[in-house]
N, C-alpha and C positions, 0 to 999 in steps of 0.2 A: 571867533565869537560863536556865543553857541546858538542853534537852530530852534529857538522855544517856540513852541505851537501858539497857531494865534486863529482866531474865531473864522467859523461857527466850532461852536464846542456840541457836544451830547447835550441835550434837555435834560438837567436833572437835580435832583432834591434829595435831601435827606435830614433824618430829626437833629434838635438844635442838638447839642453842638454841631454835630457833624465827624463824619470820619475819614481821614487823608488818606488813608488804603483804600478807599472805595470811591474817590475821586476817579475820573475819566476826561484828562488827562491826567494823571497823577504829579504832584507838585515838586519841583526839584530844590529840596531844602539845601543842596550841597551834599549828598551826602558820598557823594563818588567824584564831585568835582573842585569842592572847597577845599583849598593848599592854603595851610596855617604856615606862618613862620615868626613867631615866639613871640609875638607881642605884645600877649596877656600873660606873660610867663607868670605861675603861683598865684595869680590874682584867684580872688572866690566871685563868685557872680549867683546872684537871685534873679533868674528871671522870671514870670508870671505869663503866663499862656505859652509854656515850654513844652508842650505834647506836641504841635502839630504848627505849620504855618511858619510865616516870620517867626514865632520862637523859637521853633525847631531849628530853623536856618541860623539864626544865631546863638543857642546852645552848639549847634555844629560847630560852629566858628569858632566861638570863644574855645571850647576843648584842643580846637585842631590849634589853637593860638595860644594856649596853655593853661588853661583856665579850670579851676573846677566847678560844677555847676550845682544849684539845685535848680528846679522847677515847679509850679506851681501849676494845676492843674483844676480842672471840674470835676469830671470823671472818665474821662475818654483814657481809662486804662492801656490797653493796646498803643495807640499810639506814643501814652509814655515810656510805656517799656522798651519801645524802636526809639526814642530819640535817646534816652537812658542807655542802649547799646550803643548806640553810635558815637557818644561820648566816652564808653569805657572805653572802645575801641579805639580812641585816641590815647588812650592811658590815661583820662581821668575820671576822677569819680563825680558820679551822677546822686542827688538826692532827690526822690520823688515827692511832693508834697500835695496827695487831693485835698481836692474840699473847694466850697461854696465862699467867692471873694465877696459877695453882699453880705456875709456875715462877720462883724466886726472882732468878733475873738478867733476868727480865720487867718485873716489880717497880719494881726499879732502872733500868731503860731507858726503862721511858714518865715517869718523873717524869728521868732527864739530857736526856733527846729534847726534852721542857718546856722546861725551864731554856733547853737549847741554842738555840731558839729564841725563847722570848718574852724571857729573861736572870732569871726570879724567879716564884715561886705565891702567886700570893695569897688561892685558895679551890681546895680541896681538897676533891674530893665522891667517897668512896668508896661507890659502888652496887651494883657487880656483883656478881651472886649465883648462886648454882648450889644445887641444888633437884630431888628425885625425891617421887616419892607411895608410901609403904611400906603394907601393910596389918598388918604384921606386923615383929619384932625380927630375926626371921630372915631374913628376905627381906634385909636391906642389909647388903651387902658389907663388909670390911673397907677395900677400894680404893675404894669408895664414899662412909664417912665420914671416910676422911683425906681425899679430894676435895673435899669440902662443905667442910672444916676450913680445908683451902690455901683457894681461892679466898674463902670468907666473911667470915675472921678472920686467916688468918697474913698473908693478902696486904695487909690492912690495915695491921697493924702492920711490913709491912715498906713499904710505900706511904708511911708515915707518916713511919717515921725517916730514907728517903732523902729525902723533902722539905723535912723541916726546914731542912738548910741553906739554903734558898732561899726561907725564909717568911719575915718580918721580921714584928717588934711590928704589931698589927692585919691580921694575916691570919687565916683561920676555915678549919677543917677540918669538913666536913658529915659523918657516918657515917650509911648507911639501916639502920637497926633495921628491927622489925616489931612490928605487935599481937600476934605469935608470940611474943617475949619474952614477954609477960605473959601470954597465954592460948594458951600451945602446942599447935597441933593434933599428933596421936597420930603422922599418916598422914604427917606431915612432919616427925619427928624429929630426923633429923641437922641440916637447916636451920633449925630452930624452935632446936636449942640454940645454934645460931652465933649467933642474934639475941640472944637471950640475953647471950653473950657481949659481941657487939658496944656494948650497952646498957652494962654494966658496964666495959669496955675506954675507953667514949668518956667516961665522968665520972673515973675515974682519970686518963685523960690530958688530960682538964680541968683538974683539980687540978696536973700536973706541970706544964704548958706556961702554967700561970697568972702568972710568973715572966717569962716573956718576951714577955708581951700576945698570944699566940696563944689564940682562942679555938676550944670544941670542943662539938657538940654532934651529936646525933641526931634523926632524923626516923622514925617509929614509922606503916608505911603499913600499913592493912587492906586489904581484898578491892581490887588495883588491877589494870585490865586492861591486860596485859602479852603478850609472846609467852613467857614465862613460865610462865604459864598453860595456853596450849594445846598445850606443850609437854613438862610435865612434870605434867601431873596426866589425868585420866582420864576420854573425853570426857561422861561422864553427869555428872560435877565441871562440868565446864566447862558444861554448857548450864545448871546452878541456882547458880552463881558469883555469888555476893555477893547474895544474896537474903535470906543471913541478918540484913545489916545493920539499922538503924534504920529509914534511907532507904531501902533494900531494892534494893538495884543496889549493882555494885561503881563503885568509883570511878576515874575518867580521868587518864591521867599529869597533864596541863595542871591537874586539880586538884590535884595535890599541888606542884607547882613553884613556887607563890610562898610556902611557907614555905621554900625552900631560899633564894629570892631573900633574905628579911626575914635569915634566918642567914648569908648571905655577906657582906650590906650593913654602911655602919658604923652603919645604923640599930641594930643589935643590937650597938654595941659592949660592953653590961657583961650582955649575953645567953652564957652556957657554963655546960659542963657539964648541961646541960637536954636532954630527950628532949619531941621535939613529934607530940603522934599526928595522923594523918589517916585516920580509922575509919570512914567515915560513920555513928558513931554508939554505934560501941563504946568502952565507957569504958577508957578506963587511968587509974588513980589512981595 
């Protein structure tokens, strides 16, 4: 098992998004320890917040599991260039895709850019997420939670219905929930209600897309160490960051990526509509 560092971390911040090269501890996406074995063989996958984090970790995965990927980004160039090699490096091909997911002809352009390229989706992993630390009702904007809204949830549901034409019977749409659904922290409000949504958004459209063998499910991540983190929370948060857990460390993208693997695979084919936590230890019931 491997020795992940666990709290007090470095106090530290950096602008939104944030950059995973200048993290302290630097986050173990997999990229020296994730061992694929062909599970994703030729599948194509769209994943969304594939520069850095959880996406990274599973853009890893999926490539080292055969997959080809695009990814969807904001603008944290650099980092998509490193997960973009690290997928060649498995022998597959990487497509980069920036731009701003609150904008709705964004949406629609990294899921035709897909298509246009590989010809079809066959895992769909909606990740990116945007996120501030409030201490207070007043304190957040009103440009603030329709922000959180677009990119959490509306970008979803619109990521979702432009791909449909391009998914056929056995393909799998992933959505990142959080343990914030169920135990919503106060000081992350707007964000903590999108997961919420997301939760409820992703078994509904389980139910609908059950009709045409598309399956749908979520993944439910607790304290994960992200540029996320250091970027939008407050550095005395960040240096006692996941301490609260069971295990008492937060947990590494490369751990969360093999249940995205198990939900894209056709191992999980009469697997939907289900939300899978990865808490190190906090319960979701």
């Amino acid at each position: 098992m491997a020795n992940y560092p666990t709290p007090p971390f470095e106090p530290q911040q950096q602008p939104v998004p944030g950059q995973q090269s200048k993290m302290s501890p630097l986050p173990d996406c997999g990229e020296t320890s994730y061992k694929g074995s062909g599970r994703l063989s030729n599948k194509i996958a769209l994943i969304t917040g594939g520069d850095s984090g959880i996406g990274r970790a599973v853009a890893i995965a999926f490539a080292r599991e055969g997959a080809d990927v695009a990814i969807s980004y904001l603008d944290e160039h650099d980092d998509a260039q490193e997960t973009a090699r690290w997928v060649e490096e498995a022998g597959r091909q990487c497509l980069l895709l920036p731009g701003d997911l609150a904008d709705r002809e964004h949406c629609s352009a990294i899921v035709s850019k897909t298509a246009e390229r590989f010809g079809r989706i066959d895992v769909l992993v909606n990740n990116a997420a945007f996120q501030m630390s409030h201490k207070s009702l007043e304190e957040i904007s009103d440009e603030e939670w329709v922000k959180t809204f677009d990119i959490n949830i509306t970008a979803i549901f619109r990521i979702c219905k432009a791909a449909l034409p391009f998914m056929a019977a056995g393909s799998s749409i992933i959505n990142t929930s959080s343990v914030n659904s169920d135990m919503p922290k106060p000081t992350l409000l707007p964000y903590a209600t999108t997961k919420g949504a997301i939760a409820n958004f992703t078994g509904g459209l389980a139910q609908m897309l059950g009709e045409r063998g598309i399956r749908v499910n979520s993944v439910a991540p607790g304290p994960i160490w992200t540029p996320l983190i250091v970027a939008t929370m407050p550095p005395e948060d960040v240096k006692s960051f996941g301490e609260e857990t069971p295990l008492g460390r937060p947990g590494q993208p490369v751990e969360v990526a093999p249940i995205y693997v198990l939900l894209a695979s056709d191992e999980s084919s009469y697997i939907s509509g289900s939300r899978y936590p990865v808490t190190g230890g906090k319960p979701i019931l």
